[in-house]
C-alpha positions in Angstrom: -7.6 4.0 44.6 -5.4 4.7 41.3 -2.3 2.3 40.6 1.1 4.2 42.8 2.8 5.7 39.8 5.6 3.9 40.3 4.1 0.2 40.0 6.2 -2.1 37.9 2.8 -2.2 35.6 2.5 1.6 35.0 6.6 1.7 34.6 6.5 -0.7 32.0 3.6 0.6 29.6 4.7 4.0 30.3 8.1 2.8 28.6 6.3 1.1 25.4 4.1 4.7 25.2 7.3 6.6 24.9 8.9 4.2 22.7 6.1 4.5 20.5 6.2 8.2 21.0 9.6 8.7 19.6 8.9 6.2 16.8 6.3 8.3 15.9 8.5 11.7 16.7 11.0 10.1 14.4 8.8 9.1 11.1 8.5 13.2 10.5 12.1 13.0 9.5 12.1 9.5 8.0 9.2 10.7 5.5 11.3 14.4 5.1 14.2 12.8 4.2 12.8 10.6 1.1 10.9 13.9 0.0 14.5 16.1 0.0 16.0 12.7 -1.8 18.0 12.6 1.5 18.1 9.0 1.4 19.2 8.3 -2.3 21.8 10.9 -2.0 23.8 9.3 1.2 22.7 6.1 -0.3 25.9 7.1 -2.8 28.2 7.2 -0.4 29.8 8.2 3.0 29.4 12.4 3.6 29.6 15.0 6.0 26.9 17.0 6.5 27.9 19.9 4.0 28.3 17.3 1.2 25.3 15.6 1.7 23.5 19.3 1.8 25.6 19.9 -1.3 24.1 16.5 -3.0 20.8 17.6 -1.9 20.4 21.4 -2.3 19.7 21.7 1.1 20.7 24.0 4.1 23.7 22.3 6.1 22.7 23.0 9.6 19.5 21.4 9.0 21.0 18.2 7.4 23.2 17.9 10.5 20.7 17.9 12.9 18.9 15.5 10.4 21.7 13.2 10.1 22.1 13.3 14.1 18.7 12.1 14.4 19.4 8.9 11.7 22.3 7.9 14.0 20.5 8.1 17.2 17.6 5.9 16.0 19.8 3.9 14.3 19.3 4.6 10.4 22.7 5.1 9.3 26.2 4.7 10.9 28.9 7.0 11.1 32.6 6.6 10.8 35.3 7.7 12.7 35.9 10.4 10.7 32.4 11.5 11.3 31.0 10.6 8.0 27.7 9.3 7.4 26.7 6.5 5.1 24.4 3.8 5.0 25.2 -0.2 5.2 23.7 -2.1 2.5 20.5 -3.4 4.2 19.6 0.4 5.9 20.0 1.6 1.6 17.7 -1.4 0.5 15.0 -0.5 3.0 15.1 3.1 3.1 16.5 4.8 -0.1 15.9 2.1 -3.5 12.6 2.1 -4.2 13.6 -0.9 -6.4 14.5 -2.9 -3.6 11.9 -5.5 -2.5 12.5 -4.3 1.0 12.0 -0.8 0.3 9.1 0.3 3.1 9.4 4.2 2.7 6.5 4.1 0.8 4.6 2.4 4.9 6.2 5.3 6.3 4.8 8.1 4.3 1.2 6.7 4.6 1.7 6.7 8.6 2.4 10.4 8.2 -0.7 10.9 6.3 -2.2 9.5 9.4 -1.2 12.6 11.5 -1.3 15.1 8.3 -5.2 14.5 8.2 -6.1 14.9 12.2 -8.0 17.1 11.4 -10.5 15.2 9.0 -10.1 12.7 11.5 -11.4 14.7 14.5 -14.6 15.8 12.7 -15.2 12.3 11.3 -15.6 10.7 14.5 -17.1 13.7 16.3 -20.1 14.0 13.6 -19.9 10.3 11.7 -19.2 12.0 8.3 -17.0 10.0 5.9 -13.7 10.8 4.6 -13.0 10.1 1.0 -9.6 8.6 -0.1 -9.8 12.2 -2.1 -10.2 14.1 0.3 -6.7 13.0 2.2 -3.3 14.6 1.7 -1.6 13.8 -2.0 1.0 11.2 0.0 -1.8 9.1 1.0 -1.6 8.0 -3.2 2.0 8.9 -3.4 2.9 6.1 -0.2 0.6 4.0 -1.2 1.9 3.2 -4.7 5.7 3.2 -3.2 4.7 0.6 -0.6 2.9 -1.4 -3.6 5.5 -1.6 -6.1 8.3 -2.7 -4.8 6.1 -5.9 -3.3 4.6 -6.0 -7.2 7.8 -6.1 -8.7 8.6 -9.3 -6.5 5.9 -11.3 -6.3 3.2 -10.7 -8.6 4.9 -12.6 -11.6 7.0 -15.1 -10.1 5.3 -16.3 -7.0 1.2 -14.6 -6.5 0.4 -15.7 -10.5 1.5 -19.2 -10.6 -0.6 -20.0 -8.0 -3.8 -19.3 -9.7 -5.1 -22.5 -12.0 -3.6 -22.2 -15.5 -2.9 -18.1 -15.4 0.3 -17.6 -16.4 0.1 -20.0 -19.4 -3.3 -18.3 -20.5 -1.6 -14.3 -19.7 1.7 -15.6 -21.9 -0.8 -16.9 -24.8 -2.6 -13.8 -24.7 -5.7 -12.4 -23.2 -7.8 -9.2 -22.0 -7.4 -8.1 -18.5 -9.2 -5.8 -15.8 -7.4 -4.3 -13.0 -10.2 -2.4 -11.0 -8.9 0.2 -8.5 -5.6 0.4 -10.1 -4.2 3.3 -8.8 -1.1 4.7 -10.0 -0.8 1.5 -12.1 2.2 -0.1 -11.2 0.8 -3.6 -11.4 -1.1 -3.1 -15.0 2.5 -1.9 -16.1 4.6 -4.9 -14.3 2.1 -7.1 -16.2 2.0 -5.6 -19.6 5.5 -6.0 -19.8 5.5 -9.7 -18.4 3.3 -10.4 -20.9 3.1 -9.3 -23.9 0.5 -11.0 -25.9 -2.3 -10.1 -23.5 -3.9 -6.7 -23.3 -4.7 -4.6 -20.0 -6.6 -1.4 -18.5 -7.0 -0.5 -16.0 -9.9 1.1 -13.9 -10.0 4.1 -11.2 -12.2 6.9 -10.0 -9.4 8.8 -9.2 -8.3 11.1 -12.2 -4.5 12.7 -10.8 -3.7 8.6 -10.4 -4.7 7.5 -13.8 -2.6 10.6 -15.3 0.1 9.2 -13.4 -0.5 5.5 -14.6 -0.8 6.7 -18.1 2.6 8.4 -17.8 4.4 5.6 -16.3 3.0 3.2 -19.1 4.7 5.4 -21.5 7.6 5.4 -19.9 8.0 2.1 -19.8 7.1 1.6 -23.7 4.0 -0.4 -23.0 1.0 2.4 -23.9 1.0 -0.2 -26.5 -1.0 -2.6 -24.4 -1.8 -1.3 -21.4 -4.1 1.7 -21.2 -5.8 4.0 -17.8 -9.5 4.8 -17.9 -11.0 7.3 -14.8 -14.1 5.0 -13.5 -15.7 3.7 -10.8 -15.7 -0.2 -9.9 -19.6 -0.5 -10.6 -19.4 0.8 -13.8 -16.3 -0.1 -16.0 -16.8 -1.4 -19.5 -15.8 -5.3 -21.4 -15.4 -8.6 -20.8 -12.3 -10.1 -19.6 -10.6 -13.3 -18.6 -8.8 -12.0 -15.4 -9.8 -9.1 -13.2 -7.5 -8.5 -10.7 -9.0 -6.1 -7.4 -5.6 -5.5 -5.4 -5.7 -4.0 -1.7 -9.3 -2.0 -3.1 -12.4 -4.3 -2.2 -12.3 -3.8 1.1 -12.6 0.2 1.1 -15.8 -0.2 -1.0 -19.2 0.2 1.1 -20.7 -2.3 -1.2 -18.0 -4.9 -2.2 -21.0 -7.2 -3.2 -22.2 -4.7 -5.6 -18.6 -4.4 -7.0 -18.2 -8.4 -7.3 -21.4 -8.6 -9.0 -20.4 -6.8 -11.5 -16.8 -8.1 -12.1 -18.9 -11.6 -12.0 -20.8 -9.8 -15.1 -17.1 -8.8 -16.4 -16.0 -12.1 -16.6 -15.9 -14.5 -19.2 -17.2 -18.3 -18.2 -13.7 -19.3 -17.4 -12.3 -16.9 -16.1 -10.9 -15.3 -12.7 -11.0 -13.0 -10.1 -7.2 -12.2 -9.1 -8.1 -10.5 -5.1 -5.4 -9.0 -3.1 -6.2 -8.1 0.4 -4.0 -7.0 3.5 -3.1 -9.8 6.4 -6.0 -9.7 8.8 -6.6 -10.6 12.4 -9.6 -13.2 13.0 -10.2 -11.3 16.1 -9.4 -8.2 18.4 -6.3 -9.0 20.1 -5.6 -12.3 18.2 -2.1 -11.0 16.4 -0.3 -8.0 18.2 2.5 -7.6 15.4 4.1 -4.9 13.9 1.8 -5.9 10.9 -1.4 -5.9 12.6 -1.0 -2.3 14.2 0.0 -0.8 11.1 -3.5 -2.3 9.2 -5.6 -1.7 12.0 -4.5 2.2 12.1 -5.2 2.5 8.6 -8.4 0.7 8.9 -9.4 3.3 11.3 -8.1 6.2 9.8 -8.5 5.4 6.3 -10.6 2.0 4.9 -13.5 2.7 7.1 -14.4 6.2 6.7 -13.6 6.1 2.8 -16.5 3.1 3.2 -18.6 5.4 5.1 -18.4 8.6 2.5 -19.8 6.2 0.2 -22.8 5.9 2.1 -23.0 2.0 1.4 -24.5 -0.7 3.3 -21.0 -1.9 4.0 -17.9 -0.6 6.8 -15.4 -3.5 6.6 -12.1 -1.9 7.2 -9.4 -3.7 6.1 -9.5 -6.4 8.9 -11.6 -8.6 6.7 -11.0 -12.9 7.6 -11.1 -14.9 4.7 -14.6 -16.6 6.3 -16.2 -13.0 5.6 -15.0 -13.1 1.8 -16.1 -16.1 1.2 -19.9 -15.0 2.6 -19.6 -12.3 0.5 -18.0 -13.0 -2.9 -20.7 -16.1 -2.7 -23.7 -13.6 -2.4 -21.6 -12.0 -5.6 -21.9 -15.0 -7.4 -18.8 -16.7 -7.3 -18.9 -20.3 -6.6 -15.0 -21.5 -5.9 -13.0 -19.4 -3.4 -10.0 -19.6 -1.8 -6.4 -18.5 -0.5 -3.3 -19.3 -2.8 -0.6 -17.9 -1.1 0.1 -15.3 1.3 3.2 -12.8 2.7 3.8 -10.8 5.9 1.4 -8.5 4.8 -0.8 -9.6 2.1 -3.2 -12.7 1.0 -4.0 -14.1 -2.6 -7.3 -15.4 -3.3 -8.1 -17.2 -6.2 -12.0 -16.6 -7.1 -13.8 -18.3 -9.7 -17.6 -18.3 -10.9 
């Protein structure tokens, strides 16, 4: 016999469902709005809906029913003159991508999520892999704005120090890897930390190390810094620090990877490994943190494993036990977690 429909059980998830429904319903217009520069521009100050349309180049009825739906969910406010503006801590999450609380960037990889159904549905229907190429462009373009902003606080003033000796060695001067670097954002934020020490960084993915390149002239550290298209097996030198952020566990053979930054290394010198917040088990954490990863991990980290036809599917749910298995089959000899965020842990590996 099924549960009555009205059972205090069925009530009760029924509500979470729709809550996550409209959540969902709402992140279309949360991820529209940073691509019409909706945010920034009511970020300047309070406006009706024809002046923020005017800011924005856009068509007024549309911004109206837009702003209507920031209210309802509770994204902006709105005066008594029936303005719209945002307060200070709705701005710093939502429109300044310098902010460290800036999470846009979360928001528009969720909507790659649903962009890419489609891959999605034949993926699991046939067991084919999906490459991170083959994904919608915002897949690279939310990735890097989630990054950066958590770069730009931590990296240099709280994830370094915590690795034996780094900074000291980085501010005297030395060569650095940073394998998987994506758009580049933390090979920039360290080039201009420090300046004495010279960095490049790796990627297989050519439109990302174009955009690298570009931002490491913009920020007058070509100098330094430079962007090479290459995959994580087979990148060139010897250096003192590698750093491998949010990347090793989307390889299907991290081993093979760490052998060869092992190879990379000089005697003394480090791997830097970044790596998302993971559950030790299923059901062990049921925060907002843990169902973000584990989405991804489904939708993304494991089938990019899986197109690489590797003898490895770790998702991004990876316990620290599992990298130090791993990383020792690598070679390494000295492993272990420095620090650690909401959302992120910092190893400290060592041959």
């Amino acid at each position: 016999m099924g549960v009555p429909v009205d059972s205090d059980d069925v009530g009760a998830f029924r509500c979470k469902v729709a809550a996550d429904v409209a959540t969902a319903a709402h992140l279309a217009t949360l991820v529209l709005g940073d691509r019409l520069g909706l945010w920034p521009a009511l970020a300047q100050g309070a406006a009706t809906a024809e002046e923020l349309a005017r800011r924005t180049g856009c068509e007024p009825a549309y911004v109206r029913e837009w702003l209507v739906a920031q209210h309802t969910g509770g994204y902006c406010q709105r005066d008594e003159n029936g303005r719209f503006e945002l307060s200070a801590a709705q701005a710093a999450v939502l429109a300044d991508p310098e902010s460290p609380a800036f999470l846009t960037g979360a928001a528009v990889v969720a909507g790659v999520l649903h962009k890419d159904e489609d891959l999605a549905v034949e993926a699991f229907r046939t067991g084919r892999g999906i490459g991170w190429h083959e994904h919608d462009d915002d897949l690279f373009r939310g990735t890097d704005q989630l990054s950066a902003p958590s770069y730009r606080e931590h990296l240099v003033h709280d994830w370094l120090p915590t690795l034996d000796g780094m900074v000291e060695r980085l501010a005297e001067g030395i060569s650095v890897a940073d394998v998987g670097c994506g758009r580049g954002a933390a090979a920039v934020l360290l080039a201009e930390a420090f300046p004495n020490s010279v960095f490049v960084g790796f990627d297989n993915h050519h439109p990302s190390i174009d955009l690298a390149r570009r931002r490491a002239r913009d920020a007058g550290v070509g100098d330094r810094v430079r962007f090479e298209t290459m995959a994580a097996t087979g990148y060139p030198g010897s250096y003192e620090l590698v750093c491998a952020f949010d990347v090793l566990h989307d390889m299907a053979d991290p081993v093979g990877v760490a052998r060869h930054i092992r190879r990379s290394l000089t005697g003394d010198g480090t791997l830097m490994l970044i790596e998302p917040m993971a559950i030790e088990r299923c059901g062990a954490d049921m925060s907002v943190a843990s169902r973000y990863f584990t989405a991804v991990s489904a939708l993304v980290s494991l089938p990019h494993a899986r197109s690489q036809s590797g003898p490895y599917e770790l998702g991004n749910q990876v316990p620290d036990s599992v990298w130090a298995r791993l990383l020792g089959e690598a070679g390494f000899t000295r492993f272990r977690r420095t620090t650690e965020t909401e959302f992120a842990r910092v190893f400290e590996v060592r041959p």
